[in-house]
PDB file as gemmi writes it, atoms N, CA and C in Angstrom:
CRYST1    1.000    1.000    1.000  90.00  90.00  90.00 P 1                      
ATOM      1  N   UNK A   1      10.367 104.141 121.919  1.00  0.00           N  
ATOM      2  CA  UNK A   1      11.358 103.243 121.441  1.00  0.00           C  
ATOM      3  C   UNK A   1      12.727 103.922 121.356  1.00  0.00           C  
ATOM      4  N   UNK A   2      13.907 103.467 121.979  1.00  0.00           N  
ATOM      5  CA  UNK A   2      14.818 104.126 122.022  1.00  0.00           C  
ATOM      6  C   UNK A   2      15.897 103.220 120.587  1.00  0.00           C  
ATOM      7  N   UNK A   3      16.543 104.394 120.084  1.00  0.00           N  
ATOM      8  CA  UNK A   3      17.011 104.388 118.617  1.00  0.00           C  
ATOM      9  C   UNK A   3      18.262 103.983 119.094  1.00  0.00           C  
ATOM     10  N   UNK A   4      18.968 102.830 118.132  1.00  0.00           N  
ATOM     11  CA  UNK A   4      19.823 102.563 118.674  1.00  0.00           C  
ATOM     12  C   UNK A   4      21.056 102.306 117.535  1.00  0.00           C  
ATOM     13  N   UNK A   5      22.185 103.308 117.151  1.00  0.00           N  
ATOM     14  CA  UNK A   5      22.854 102.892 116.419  1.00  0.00           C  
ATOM     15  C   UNK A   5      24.628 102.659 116.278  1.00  0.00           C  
ATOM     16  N   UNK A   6      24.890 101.802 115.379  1.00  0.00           N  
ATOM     17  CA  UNK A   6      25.507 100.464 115.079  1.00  0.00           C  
ATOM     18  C   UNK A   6      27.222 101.320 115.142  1.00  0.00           C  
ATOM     19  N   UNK A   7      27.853 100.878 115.878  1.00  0.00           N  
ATOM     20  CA  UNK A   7      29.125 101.375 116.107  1.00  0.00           C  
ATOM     21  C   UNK A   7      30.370  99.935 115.868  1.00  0.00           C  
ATOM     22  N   UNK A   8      31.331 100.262 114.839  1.00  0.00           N  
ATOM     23  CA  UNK A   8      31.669  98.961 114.755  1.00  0.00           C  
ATOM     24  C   UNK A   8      33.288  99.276 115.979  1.00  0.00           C  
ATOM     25  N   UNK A   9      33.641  97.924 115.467  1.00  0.00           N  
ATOM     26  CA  UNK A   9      34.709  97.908 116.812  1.00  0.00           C  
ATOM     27  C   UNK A   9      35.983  98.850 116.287  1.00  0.00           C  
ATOM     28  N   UNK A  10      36.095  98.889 114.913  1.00  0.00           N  
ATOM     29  CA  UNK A  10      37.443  99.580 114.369  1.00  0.00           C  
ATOM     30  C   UNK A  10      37.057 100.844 114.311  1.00  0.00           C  
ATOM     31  N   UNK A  11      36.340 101.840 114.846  1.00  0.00           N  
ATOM     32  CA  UNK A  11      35.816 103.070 114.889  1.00  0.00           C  
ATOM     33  C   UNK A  11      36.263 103.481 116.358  1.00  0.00           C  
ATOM     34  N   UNK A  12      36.130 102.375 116.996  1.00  0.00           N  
ATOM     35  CA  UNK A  12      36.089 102.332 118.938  1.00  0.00           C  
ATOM     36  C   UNK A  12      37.605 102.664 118.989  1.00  0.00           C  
ATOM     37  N   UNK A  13      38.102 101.463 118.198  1.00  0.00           N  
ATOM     38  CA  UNK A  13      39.956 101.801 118.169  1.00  0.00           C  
ATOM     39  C   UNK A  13      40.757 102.332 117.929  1.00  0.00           C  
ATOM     40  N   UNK A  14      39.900 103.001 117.057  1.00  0.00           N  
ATOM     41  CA  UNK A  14      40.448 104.243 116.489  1.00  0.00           C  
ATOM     42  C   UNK A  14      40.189 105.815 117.495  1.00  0.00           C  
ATOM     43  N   UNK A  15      39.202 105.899 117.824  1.00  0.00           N  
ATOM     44  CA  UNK A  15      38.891 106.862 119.209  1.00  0.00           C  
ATOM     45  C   UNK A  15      40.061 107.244 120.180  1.00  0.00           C  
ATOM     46  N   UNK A  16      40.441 106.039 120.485  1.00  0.00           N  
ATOM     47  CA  UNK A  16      41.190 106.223 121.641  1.00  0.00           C  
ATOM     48  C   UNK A  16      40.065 105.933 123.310  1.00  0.00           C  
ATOM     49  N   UNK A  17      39.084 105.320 122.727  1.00  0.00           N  
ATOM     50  CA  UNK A  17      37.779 105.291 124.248  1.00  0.00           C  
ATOM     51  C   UNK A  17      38.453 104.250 124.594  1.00  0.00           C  
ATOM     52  N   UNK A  18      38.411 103.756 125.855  1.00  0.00           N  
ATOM     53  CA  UNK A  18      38.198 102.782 127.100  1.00  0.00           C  
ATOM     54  C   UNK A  18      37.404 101.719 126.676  1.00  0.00           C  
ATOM     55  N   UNK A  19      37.947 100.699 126.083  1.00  0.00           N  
ATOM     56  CA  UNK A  19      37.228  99.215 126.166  1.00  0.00           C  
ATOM     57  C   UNK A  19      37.784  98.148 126.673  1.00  0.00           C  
ATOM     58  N   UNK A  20      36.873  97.145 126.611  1.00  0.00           N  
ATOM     59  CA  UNK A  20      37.626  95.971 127.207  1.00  0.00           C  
ATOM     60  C   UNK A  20      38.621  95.467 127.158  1.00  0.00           C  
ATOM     61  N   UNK A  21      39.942  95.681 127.376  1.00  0.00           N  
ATOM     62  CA  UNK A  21      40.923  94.427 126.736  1.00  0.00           C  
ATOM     63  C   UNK A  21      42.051  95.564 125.947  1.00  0.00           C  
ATOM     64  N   UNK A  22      41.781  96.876 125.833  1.00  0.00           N  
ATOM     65  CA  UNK A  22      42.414  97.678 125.089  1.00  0.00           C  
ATOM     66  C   UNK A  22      43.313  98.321 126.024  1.00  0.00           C  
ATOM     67  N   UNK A  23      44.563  99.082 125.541  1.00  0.00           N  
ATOM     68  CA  UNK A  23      45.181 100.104 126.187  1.00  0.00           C  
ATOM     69  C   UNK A  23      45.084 101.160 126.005  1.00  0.00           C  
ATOM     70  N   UNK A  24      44.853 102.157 126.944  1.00  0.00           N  
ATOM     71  CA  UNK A  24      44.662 103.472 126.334  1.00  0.00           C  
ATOM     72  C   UNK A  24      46.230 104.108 125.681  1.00  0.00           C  
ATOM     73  N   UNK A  25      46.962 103.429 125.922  1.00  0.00           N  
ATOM     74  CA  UNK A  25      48.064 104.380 125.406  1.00  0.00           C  
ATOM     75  C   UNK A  25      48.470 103.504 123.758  1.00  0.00           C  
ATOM     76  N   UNK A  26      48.976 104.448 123.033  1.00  0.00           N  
ATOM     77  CA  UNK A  26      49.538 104.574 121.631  1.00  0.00           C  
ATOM     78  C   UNK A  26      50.910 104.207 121.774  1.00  0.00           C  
ATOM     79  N   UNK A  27      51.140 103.236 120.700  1.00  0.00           N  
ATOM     80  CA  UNK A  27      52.760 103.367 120.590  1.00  0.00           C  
ATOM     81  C   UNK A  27      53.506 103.788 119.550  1.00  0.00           C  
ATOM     82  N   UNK A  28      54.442 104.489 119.252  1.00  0.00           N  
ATOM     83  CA  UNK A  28      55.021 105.152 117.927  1.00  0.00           C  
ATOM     84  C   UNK A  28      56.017 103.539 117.042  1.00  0.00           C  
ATOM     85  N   UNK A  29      55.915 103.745 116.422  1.00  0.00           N  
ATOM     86  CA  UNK A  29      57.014 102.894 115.853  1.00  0.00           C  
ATOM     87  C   UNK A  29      58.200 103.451 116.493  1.00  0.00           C  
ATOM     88  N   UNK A  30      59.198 101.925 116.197  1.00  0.00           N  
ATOM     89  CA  UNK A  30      60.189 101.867 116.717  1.00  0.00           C  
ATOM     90  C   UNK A  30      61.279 102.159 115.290  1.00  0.00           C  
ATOM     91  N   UNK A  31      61.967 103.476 115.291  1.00  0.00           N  
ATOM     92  CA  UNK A  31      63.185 103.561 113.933  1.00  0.00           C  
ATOM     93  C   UNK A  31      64.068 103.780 114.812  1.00  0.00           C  
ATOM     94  N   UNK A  32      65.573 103.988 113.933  1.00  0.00           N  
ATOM     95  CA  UNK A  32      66.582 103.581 113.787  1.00  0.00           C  
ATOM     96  C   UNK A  32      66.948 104.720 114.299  1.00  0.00           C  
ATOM     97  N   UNK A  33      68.330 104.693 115.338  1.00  0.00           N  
ATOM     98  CA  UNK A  33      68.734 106.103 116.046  1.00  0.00           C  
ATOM     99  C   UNK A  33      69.524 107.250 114.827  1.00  0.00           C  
ATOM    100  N   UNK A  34      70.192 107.925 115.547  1.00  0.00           N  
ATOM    101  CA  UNK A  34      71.105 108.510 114.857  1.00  0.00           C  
ATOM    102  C   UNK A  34      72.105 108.091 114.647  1.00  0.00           C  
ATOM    103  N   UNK A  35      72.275 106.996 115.740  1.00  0.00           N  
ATOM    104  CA  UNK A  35      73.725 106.342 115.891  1.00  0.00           C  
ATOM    105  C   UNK A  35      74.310 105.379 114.737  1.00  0.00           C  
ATOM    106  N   UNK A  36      73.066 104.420 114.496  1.00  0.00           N  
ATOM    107  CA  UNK A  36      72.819 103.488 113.709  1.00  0.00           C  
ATOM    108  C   UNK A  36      72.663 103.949 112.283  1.00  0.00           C  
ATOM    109  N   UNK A  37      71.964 104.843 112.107  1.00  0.00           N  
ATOM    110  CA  UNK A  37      71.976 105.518 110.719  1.00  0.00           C  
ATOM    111  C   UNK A  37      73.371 105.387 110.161  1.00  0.00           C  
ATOM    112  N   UNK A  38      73.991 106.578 111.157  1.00  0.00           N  
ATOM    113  CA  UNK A  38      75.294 107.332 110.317  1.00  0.00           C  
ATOM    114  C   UNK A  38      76.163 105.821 110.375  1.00  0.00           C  
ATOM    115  N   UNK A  39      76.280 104.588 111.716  1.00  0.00           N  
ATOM    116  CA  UNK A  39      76.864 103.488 110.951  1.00  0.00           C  
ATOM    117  C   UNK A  39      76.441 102.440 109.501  1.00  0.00           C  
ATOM    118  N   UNK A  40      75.243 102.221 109.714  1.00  0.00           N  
ATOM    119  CA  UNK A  40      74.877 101.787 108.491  1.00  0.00           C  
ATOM    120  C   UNK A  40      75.438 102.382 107.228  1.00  0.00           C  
ATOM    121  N   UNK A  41      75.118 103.879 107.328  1.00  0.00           N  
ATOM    122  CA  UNK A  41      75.194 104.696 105.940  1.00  0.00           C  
ATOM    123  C   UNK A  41      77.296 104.506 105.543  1.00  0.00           C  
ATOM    124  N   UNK A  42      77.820 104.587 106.823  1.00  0.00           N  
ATOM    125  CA  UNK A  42      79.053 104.627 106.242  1.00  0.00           C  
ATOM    126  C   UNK A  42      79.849 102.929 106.496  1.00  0.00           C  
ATOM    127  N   UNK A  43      78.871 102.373 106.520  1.00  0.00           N  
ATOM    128  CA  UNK A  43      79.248 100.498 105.806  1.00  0.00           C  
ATOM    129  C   UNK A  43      78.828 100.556 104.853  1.00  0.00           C  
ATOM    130  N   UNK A  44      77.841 101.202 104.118  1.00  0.00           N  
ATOM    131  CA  UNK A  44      77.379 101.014 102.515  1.00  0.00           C  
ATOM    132  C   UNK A  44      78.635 101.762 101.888  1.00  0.00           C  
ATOM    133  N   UNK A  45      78.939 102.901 102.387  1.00  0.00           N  
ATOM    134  CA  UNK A  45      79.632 103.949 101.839  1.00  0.00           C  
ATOM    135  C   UNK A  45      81.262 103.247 101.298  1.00  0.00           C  
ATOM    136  N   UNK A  46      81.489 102.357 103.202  1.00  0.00           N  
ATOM    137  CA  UNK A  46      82.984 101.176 102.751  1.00  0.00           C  
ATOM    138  C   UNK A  46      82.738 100.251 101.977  1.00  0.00           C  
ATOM    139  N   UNK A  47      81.804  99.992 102.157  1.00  0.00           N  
ATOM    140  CA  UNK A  47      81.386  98.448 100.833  1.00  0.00           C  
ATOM    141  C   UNK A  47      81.884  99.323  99.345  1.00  0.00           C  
ATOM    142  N   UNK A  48      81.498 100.415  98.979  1.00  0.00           N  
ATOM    143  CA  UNK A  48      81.140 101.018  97.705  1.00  0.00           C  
ATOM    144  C   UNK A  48      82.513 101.342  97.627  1.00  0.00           C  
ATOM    145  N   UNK A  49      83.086 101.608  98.340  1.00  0.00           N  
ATOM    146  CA  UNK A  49      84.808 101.793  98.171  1.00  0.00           C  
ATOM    147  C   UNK A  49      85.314 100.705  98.082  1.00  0.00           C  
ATOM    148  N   UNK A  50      85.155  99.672  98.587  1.00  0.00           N  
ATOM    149  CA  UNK A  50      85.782  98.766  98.360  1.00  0.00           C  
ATOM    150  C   UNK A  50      85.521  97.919  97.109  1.00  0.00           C  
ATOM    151  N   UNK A  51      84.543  98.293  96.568  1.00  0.00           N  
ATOM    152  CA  UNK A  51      84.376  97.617  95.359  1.00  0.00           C  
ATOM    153  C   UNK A  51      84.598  98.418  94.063  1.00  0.00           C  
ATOM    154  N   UNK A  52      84.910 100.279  94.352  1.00  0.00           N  
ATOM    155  CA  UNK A  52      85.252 100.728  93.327  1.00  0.00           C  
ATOM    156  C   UNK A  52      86.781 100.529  93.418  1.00  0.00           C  
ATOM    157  N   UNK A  53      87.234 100.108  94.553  1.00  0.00           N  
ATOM    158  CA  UNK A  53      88.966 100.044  94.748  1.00  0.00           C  
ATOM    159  C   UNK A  53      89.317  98.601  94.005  1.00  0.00           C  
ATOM    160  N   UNK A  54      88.519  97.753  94.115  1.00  0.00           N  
ATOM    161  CA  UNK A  54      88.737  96.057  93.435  1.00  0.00           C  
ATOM    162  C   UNK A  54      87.988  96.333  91.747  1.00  0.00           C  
ATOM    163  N   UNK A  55      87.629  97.487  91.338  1.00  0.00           N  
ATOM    164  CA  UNK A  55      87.474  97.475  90.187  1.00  0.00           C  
ATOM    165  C   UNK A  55      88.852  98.392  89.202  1.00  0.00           C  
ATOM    166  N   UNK A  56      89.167  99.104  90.442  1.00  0.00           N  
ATOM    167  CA  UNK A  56      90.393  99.711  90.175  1.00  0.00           C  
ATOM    168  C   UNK A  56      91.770  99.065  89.946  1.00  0.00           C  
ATOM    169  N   UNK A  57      91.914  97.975  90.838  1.00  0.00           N  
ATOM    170  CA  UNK A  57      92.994  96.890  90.795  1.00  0.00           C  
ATOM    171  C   UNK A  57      92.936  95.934  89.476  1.00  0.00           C  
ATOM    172  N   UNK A  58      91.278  96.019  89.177  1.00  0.00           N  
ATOM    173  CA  UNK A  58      91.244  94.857  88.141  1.00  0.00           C  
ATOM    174  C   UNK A  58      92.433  95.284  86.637  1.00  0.00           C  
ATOM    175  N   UNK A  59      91.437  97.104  86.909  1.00  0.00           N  
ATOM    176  CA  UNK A  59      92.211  97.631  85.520  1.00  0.00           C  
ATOM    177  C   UNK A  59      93.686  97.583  85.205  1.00  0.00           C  
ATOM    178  N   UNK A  60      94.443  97.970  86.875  1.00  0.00           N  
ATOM    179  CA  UNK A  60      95.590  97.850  86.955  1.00  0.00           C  
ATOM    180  C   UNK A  60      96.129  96.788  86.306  1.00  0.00           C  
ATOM    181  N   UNK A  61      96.245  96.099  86.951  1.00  0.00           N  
ATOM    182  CA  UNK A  61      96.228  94.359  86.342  1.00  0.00           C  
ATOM    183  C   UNK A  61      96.174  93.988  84.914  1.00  0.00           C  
ATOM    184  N   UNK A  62      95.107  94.586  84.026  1.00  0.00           N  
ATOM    185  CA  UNK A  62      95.592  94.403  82.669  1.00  0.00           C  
ATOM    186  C   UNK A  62      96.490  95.202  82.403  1.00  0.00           C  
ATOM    187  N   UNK A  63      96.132  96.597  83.361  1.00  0.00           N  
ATOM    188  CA  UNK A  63      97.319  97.214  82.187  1.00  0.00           C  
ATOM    189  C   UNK A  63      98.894  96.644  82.197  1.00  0.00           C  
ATOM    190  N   UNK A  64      98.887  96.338  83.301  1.00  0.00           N  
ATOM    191  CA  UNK A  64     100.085  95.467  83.624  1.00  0.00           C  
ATOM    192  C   UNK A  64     100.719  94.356  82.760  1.00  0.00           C  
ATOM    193  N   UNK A  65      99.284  93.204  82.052  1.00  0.00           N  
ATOM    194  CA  UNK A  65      99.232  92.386  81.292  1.00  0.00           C  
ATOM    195  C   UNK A  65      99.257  93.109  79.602  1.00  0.00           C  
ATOM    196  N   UNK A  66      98.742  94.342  79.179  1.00  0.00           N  
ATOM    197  CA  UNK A  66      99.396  94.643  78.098  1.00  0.00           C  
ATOM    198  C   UNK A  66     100.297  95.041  77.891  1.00  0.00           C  
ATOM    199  N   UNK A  67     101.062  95.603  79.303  1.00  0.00           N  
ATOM    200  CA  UNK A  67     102.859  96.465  78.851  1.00  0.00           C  
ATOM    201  C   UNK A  67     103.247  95.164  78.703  1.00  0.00           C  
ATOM    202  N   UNK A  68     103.079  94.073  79.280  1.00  0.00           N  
ATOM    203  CA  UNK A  68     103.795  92.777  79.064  1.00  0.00           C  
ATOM    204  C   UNK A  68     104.188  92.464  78.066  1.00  0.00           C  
ATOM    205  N   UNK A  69     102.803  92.089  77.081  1.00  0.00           N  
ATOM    206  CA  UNK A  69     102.492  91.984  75.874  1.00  0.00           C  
ATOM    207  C   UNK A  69     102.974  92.600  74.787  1.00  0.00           C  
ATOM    208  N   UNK A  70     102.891  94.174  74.989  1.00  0.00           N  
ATOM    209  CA  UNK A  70     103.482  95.095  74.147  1.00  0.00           C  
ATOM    210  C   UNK A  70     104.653  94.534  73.696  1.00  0.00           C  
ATOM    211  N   UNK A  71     105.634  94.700  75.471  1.00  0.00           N  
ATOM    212  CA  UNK A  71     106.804  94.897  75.244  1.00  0.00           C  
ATOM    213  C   UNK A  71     107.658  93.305  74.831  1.00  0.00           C  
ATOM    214  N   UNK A  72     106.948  92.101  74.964  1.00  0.00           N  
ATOM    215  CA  UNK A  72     107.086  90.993  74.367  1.00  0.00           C  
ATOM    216  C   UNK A  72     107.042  91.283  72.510  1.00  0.00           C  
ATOM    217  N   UNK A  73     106.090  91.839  72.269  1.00  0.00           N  
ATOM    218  CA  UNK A  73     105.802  92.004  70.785  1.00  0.00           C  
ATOM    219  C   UNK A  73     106.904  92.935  70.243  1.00  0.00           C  
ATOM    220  N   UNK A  74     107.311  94.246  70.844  1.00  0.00           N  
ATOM    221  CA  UNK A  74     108.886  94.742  70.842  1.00  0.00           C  
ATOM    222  C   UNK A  74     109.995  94.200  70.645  1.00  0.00           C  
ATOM    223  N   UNK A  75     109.720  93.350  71.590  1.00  0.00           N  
ATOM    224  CA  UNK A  75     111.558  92.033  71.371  1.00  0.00           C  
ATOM    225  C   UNK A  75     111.164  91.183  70.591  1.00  0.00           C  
ATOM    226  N   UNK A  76     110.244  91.102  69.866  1.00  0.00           N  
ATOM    227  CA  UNK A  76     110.217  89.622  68.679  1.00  0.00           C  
ATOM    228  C   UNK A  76     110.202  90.713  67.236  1.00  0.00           C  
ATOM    229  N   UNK A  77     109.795  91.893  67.366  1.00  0.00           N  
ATOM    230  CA  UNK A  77     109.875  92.689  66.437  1.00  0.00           C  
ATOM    231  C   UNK A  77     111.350  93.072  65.836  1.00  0.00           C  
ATOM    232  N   UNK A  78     112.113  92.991  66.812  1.00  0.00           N  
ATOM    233  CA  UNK A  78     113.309  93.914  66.667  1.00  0.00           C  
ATOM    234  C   UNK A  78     113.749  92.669  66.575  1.00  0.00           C  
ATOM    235  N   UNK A  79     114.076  91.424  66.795  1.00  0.00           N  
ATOM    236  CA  UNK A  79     114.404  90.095  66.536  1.00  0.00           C  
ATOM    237  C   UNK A  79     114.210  89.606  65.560  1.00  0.00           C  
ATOM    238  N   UNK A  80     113.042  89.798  65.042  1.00  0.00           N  
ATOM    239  CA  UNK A  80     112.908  89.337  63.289  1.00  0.00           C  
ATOM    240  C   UNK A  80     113.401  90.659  61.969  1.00  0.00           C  
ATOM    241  N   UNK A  81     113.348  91.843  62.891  1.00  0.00           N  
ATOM    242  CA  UNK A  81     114.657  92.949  61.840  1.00  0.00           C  
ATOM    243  C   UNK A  81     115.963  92.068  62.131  1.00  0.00           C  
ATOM    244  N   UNK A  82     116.383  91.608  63.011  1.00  0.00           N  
ATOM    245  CA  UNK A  82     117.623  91.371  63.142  1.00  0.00           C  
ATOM    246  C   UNK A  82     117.721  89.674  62.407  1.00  0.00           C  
ATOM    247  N   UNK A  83     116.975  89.298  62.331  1.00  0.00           N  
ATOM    248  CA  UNK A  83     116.928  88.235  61.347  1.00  0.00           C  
ATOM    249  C   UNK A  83     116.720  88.034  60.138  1.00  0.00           C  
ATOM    250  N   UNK A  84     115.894  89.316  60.105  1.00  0.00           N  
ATOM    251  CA  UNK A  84     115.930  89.940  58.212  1.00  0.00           C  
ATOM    252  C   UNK A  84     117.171  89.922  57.501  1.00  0.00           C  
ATOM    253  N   UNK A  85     117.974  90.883  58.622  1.00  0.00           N  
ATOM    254  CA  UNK A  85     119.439  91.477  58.268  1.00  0.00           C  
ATOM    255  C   UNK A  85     120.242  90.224  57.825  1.00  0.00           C  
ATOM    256  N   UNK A  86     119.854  89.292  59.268  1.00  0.00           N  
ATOM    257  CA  UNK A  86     121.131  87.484  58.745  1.00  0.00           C  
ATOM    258  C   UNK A  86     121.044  87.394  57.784  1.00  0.00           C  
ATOM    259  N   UNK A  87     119.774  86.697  57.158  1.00  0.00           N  
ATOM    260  CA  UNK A  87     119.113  86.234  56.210  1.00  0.00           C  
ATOM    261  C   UNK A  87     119.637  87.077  54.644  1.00  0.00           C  
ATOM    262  N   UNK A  88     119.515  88.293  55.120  1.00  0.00           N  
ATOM    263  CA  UNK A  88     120.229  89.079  54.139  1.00  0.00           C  
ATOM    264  C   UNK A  88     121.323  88.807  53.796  1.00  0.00           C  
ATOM    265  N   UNK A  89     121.924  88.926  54.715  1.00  0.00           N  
ATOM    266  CA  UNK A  89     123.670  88.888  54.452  1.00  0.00           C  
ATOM    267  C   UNK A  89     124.403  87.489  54.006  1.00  0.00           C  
ATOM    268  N   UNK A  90     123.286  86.790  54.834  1.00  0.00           N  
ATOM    269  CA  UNK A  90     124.093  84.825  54.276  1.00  0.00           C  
ATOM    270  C   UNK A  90     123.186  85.005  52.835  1.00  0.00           C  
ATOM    271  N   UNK A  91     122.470  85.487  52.262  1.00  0.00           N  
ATOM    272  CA  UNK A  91     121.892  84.806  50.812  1.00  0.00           C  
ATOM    273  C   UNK A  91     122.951  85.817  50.383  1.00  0.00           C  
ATOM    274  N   UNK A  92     123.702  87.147  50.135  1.00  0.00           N  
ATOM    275  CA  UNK A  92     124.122  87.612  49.341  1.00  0.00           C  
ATOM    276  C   UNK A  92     125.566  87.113  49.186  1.00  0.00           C  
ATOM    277  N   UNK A  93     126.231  86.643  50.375  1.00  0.00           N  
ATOM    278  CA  UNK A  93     127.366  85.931  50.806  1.00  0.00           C  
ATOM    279  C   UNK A  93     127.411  84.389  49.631  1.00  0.00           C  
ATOM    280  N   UNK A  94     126.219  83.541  49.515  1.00  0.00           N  
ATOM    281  CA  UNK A  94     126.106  82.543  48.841  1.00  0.00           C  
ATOM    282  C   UNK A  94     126.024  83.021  47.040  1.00  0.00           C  
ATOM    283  N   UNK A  95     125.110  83.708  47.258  1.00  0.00           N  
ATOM    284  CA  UNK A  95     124.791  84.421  45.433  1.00  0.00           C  
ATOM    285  C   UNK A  95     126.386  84.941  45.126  1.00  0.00           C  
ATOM    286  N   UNK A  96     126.866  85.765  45.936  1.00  0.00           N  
ATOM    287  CA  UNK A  96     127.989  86.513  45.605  1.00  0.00           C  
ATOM    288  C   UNK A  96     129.305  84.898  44.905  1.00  0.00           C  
ATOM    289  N   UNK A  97     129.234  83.978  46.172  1.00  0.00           N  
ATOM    290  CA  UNK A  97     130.352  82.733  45.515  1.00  0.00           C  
ATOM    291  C   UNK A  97     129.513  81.811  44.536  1.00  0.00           C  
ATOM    292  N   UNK A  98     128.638  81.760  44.239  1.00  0.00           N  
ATOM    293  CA  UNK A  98     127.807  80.946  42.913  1.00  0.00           C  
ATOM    294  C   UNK A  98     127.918  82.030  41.634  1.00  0.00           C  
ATOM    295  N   UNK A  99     128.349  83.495  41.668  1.00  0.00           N  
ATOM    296  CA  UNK A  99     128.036  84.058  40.108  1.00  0.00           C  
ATOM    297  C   UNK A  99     129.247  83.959  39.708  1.00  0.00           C  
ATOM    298  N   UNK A 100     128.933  83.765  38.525  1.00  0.00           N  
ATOM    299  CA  UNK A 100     130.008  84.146  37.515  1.00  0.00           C  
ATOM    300  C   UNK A 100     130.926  85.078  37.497  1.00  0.00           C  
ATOM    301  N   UNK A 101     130.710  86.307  37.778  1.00  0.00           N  
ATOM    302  CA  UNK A 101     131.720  87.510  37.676  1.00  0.00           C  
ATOM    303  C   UNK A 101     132.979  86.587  38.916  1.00  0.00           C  
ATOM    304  N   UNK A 102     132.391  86.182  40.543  1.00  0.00           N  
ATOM    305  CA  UNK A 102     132.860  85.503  41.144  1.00  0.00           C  
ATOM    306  C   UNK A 102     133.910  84.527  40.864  1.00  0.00           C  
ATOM    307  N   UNK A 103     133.673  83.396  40.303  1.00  0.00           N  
ATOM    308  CA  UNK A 103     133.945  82.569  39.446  1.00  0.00           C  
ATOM    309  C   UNK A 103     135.543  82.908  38.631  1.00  0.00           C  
ATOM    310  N   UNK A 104     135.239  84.176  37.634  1.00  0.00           N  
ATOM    311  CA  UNK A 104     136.489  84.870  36.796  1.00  0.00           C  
ATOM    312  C   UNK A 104     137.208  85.571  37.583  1.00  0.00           C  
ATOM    313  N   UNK A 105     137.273  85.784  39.111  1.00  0.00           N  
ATOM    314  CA  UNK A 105     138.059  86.915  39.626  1.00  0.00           C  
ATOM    315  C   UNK A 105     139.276  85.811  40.145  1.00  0.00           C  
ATOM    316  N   UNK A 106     140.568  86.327  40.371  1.00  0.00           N  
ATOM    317  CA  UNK A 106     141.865  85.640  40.583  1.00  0.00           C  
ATOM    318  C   UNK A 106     141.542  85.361  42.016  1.00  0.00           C  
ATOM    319  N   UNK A 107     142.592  84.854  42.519  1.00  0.00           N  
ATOM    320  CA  UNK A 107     142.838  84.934  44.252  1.00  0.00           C  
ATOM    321  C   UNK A 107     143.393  85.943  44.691  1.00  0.00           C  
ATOM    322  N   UNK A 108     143.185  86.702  45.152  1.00  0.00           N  
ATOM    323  CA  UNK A 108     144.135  87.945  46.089  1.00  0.00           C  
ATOM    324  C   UNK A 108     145.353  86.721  46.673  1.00  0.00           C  
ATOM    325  N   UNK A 109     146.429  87.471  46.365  1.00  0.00           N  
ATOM    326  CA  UNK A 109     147.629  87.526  47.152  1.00  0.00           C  
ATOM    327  C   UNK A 109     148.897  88.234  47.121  1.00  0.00           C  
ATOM    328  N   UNK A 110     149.671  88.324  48.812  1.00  0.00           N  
ATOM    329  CA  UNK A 110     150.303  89.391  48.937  1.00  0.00           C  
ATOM    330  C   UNK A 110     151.539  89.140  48.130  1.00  0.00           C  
ATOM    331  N   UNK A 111     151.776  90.057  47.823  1.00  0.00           N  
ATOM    332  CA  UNK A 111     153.007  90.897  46.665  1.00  0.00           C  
ATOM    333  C   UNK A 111     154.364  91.061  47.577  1.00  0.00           C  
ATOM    334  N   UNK A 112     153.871  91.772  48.409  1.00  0.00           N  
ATOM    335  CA  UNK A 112     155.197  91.948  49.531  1.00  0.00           C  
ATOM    336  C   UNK A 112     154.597  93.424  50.402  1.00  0.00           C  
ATOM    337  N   UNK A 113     155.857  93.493  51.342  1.00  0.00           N  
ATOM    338  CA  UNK A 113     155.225  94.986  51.793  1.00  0.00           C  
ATOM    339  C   UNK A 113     156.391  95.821  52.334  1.00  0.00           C  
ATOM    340  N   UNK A 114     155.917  97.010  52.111  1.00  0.00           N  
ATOM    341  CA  UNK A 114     156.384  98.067  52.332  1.00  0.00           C  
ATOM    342  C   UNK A 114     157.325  98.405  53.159  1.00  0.00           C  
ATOM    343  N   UNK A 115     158.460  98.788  53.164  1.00  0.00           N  
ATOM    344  CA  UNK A 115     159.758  98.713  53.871  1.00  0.00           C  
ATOM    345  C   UNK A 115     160.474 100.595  53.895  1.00  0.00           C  
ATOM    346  N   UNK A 116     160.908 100.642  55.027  1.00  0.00           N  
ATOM    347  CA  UNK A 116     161.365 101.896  55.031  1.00  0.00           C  
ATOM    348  C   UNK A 116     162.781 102.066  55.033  1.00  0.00           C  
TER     349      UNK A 116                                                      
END                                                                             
């Protein structure tokens, strides 16, 4: 009795033997040249610049929008000293002709003047 044993087909294909319907030759995968690499790698590289450069503009941009601000808050600052000062000067101008001491002082007038 001749012994007969069991060989499956993914053992055969793996061999590299001659069967029906098969090729004897192997194929490698297909990757990416050298060419293609180094372009790919330096479009990620421009993308990444270009988006640390539009994160750079953003900052610009406020800072731009707080000197604005600042210097808006500067001229209303120095505008309300200078309105302190009015305010000052017309209430003491009014108090000064409503008091009394006011009131008792004569009119200034000229006497004559000085002749050589």
């Amino acid at each position: 009795m001749l012994t007969q044993t069991y060989v499956s087909r993914r053992e055969t294909a793996f061999t590299g033997s001659f069967a029906r319907g098969r090729n004897t030759i192997r194929h490698e995968k297909r990757s990416l040249g050298s060419i293609s690499q180094i372009v790919i790698i330096s479009l990620i590289t421009l993308v990444f610049g270009l988006i640390y450069v539009a994160e750079g503009t953003k900052a610009t941009s406020f800072d731009y929008e707080i000197s604005a601000v600042e210097s808006e808050i500067s001229e209303m600052t120095a505008r309300r000293d200078d309105l302190a000062v009015e305010k000052a000067r017309l209430s003491s101008v009014s108090a000064a002709k409503n008091s009394t001491v006011a009131a008792n002082m004569e009119n200034a007038t000229v006497t004559g003047y000085v002749t050589d």
